[in-house]
C-alpha positions in Angstrom: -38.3 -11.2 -34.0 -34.3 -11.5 -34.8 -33.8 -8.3 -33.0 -34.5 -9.5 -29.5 -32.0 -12.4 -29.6 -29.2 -9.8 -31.5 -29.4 -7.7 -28.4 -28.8 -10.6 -25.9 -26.3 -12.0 -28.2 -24.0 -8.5 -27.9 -24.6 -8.5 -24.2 -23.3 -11.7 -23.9 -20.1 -11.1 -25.5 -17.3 -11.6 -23.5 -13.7 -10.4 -23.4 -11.0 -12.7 -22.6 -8.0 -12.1 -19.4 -5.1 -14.1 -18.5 -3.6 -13.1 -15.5 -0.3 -15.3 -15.2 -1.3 -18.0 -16.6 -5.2 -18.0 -15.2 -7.9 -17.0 -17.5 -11.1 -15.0 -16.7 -13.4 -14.0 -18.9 -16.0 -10.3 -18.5 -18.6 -9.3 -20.4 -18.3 -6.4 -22.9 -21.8 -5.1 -21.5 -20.2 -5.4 -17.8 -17.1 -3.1 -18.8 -18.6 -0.4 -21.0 -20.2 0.8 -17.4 -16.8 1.9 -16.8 -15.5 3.5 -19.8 -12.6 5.0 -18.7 -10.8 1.9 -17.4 -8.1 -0.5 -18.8 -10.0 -3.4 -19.3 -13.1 -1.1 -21.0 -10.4 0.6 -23.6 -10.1 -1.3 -26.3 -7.5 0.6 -27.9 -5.2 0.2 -24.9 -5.9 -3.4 -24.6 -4.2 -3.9 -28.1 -0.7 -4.0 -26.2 -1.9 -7.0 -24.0 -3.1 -9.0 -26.4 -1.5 -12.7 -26.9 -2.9 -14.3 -29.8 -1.3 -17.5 -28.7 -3.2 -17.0 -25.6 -6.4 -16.1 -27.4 -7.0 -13.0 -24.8 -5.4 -9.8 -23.5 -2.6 -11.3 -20.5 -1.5 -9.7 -17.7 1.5 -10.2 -15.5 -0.5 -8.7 -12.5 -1.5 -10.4 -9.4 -4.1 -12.9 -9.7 -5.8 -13.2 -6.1 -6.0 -9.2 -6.5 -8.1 -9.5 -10.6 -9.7 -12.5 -9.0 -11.2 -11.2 -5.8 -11.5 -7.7 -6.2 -10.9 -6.5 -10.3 -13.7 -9.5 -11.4 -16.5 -8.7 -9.1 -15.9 -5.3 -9.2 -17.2 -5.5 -13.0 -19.4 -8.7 -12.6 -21.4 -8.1 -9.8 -24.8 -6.8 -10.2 -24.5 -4.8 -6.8 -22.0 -3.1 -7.7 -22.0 0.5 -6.1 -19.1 1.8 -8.0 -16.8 1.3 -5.0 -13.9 -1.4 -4.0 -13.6 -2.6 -0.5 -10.3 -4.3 0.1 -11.1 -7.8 1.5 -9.1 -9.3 4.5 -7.8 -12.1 2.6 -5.5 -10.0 0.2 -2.3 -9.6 2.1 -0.8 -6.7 -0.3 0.9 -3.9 1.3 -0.9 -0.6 1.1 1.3 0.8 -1.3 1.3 -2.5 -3.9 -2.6 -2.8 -3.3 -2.8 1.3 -4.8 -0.6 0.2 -7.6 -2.4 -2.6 -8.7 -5.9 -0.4 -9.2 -3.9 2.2 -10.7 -3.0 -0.3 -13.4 -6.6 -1.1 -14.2 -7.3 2.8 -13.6 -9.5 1.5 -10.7 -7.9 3.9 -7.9 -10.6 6.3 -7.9 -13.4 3.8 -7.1 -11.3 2.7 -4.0 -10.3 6.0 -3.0 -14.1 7.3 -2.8 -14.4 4.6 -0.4 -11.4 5.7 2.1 -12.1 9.3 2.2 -15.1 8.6 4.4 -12.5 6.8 6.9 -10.2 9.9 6.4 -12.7 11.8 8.9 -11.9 9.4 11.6 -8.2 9.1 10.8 -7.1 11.2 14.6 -9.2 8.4 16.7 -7.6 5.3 14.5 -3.7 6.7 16.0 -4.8 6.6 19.3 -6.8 3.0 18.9 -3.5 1.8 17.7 -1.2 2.9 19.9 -3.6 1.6 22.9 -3.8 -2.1 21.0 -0.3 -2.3 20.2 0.7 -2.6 24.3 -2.8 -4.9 24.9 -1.7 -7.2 22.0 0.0 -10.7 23.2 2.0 -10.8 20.5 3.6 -7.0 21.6 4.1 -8.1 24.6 5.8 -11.1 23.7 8.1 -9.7 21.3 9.6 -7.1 24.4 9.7 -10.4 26.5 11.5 -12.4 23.7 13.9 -9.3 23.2 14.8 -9.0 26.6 15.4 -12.3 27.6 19.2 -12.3 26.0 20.4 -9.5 27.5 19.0 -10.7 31.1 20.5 -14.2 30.9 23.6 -12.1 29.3 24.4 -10.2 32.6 23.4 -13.3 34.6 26.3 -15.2 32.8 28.8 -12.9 34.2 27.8 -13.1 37.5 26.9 -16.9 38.1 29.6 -19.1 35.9 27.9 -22.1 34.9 26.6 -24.6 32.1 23.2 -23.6 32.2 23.6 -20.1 32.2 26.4 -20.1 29.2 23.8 -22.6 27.0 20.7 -20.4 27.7 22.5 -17.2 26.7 23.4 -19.2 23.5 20.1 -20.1 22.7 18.8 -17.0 23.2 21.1 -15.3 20.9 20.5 -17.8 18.4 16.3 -17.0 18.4 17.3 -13.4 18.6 19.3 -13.6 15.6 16.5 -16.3 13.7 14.0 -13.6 15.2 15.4 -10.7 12.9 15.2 -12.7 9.9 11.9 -14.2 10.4 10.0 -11.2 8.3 11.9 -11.4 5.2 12.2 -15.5 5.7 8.5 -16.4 6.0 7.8 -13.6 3.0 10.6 -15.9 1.1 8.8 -18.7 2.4 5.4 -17.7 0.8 6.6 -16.3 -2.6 8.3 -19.9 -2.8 5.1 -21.7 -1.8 3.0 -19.1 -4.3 5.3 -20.0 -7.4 5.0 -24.1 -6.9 7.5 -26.2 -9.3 9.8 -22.9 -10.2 10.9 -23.1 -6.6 12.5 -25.9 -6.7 15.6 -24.8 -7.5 16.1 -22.7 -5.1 15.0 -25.2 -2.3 17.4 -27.7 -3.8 20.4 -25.2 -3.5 19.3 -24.2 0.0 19.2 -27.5 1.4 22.9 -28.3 -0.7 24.2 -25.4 1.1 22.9 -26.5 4.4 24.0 -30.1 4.2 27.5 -28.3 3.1 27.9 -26.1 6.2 27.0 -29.5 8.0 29.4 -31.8 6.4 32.3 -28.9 6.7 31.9 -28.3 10.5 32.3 -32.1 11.2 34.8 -33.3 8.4 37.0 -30.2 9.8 35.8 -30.7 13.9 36.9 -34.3 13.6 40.1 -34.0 11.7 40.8 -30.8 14.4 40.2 -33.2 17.1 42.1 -35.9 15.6 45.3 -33.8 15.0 45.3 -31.8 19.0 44.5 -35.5 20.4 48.0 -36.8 18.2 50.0 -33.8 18.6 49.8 -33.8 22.8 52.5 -35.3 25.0 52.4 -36.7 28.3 53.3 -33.6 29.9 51.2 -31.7 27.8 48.2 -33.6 28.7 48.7 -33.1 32.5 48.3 -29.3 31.9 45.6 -29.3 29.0 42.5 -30.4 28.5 41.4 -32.5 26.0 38.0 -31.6 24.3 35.1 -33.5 23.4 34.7 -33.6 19.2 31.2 -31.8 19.6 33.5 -28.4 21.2 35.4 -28.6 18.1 32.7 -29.1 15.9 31.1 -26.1 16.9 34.6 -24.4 17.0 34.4 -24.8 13.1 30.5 -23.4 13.2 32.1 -20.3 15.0 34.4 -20.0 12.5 32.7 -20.8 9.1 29.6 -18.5 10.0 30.1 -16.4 12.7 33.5 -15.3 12.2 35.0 -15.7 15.4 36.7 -18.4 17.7 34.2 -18.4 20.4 35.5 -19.8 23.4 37.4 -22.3 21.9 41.2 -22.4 20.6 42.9 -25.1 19.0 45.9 -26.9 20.9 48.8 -27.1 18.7 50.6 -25.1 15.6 49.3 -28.2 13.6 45.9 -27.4 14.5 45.8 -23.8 13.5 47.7 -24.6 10.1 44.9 -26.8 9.5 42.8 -24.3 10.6 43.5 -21.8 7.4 44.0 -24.8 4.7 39.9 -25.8 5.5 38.7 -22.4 5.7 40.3 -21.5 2.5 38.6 -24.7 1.3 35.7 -24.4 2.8 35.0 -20.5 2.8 35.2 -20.1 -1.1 33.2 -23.8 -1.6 30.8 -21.9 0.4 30.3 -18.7 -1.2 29.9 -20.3 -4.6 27.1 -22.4 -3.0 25.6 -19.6 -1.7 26.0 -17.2 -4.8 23.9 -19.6 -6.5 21.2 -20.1 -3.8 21.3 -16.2 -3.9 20.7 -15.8 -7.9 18.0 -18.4 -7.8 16.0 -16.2 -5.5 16.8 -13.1 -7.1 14.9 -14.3 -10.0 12.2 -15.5 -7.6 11.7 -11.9 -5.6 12.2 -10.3 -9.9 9.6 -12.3 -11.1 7.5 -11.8 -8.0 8.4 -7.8 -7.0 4.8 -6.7 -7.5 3.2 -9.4 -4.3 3.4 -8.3 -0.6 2.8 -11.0 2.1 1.5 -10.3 5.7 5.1 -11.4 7.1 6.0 -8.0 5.5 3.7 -5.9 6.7 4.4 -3.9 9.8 2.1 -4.9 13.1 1.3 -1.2 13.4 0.2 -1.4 9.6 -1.9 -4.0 10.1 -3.5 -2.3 13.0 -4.5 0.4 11.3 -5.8 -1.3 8.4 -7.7 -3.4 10.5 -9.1 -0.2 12.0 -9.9 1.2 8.9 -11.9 -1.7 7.5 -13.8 -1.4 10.8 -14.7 2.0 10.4 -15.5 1.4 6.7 -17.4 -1.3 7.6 -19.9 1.0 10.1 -20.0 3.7 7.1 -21.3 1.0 5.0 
């Protein structure tokens, strides 16, 4: 009669994960059905184990144990393959790595060679829905746009043209950061409190940059407006603050005059006192900003976000997940 209860008893003995911080918990009779994994080995789990913790921890990703390691073991349908899920935005490469850590690869690799027979047809699908894709097309339109309202500029001189082409630049430029920026943007928003040091020395950096490019427009301004005679007026104009303001923008960041020059010797002597100032004030600012990330993107190296993932990537993994899918 005491046997019956001892056998339900062992099978409902459970071993104890923390993946950063998150527990889980999987029973022993779940993971001795795959003996030669990590989380199966008790011999190898003896150099996870944090007895503070109370259970084996991890420094792993935890969307990855929690959506695809857990069931994986827990499920009772389990047909000794992994399917990667649409929500995990892992790159390939980081996705392989993390089921090689668990020595999981081979369940997910008997699932892809039945895509491999249908890898020639998933190159041409993607090449034919990379030009139908909106977003394709409005990346050529986007890229384009500059150079048009570029050669218009020299052709037709006016205001409208000379801020367009400005603007244009300016998305380009935002454009080819916006990858790695939105990737930044999510590893901030996936490690909560610890990022708050890098958002406070981003916006003390940008509120420096600010206050630099007036304090130095205005005092620019101030000295041309003092330092011009009557007969100097006549054959000079004299600027609105908001030119020399972005005079010092030109300066401070893009390392050029633009199409702006100061008036007087005064003017460019107090040019190279505030940018040797304001150049090194700025570095420091953003050698800190910098070092804060670093440890961000350190602690972090093992998570991919989509923003990182090429489009022609995520074509083809869309493809194969639709093929896996009719296999299935």
């Amino acid at each position: 009669m005491l046997s019956k209860p001892k056998e339900n008893s062992e099978n409902d003995e459970q071993r104890s994960f923390n993946i950063l911080g998150k527990p889980f918990h999987i029973r022993i009779h779940d993971l001795v059905r795959y003996p030669n994994t990590l989380l199966a080995d008790h011999i190898r789990l003896q150099t996870y184990w944090r007895s503070s913790l109370n259970a084996y921890f991890f420094s792993r990703d935890v969307h990855v144990f929690e959506r695809i390691i857990l069931p994986f073991y827990t499920s009772s349908e389990s047909s000794n393959k992994i399917i990667r899920p649409l929500m995990i935005s892992l790159s390939e490469k980081l996705f392989q790595e993390e089921l090689a850590f668990y020595n999981l690869l081979e369940y997910y690799q008997e699932e892809r060679t039945q895509i491999r027979e249908k890898s020639s047809s998933s190159e041409l699908l993607v090449i034919i829905a990379s030009f139908q894709s909106p977003v394709f097309v409005m990346q050529v339109i986007f890229a384009s746009l500059p150079f048009i309202v570029t050669l218009l500029s020299y052709k037709h001189t006016g205001t409208w043209y000379f801020i367009m082409g400005l603007a244009f630049r300016h998305l380009l430029l935002i454009r080819l950061c916006l990858r790695d920026m939105c990737h930044l943007i999510d590893l901030l928003y996936y490690n909560g409190r610890s990022s708050f040091r890098v958002i406070s020395h981003l916006l003390l950096f940008l509120a420096t940059v600010i206050f630099m490019c007036i304090w130095i427009g205005i005092i620019l301004y101030v000295t041309d407006s003092s330092s011009m005679t009557i007969h100097s007026i006549d054959h000079r104009t004299i600027l609105a603050p908001s030119r020399y303001i972005y005079f010092v923008y030109q300066i401070l960041l893009n390392v050029g005059y633009g199409d702006t020059t100061e008036q007087s010797i005064l003017s460019f002597i107090t040019i190279i006192i505030m940018t040797l100032i304001a150049c090194p004030l700025l570095i420091i600012i953003y050698q800190k900003l910098i070092q804060e990330l670093d440890i961000i993107t350190i602690k972090m190296s093992h998570v991919e976000t989509l923003h990182r993932i090429s489009f022609i990537n995520y074509l083809i993994t869309y493809i194969n997940r639709y093929h896996s899918s009719i296999v299935n």
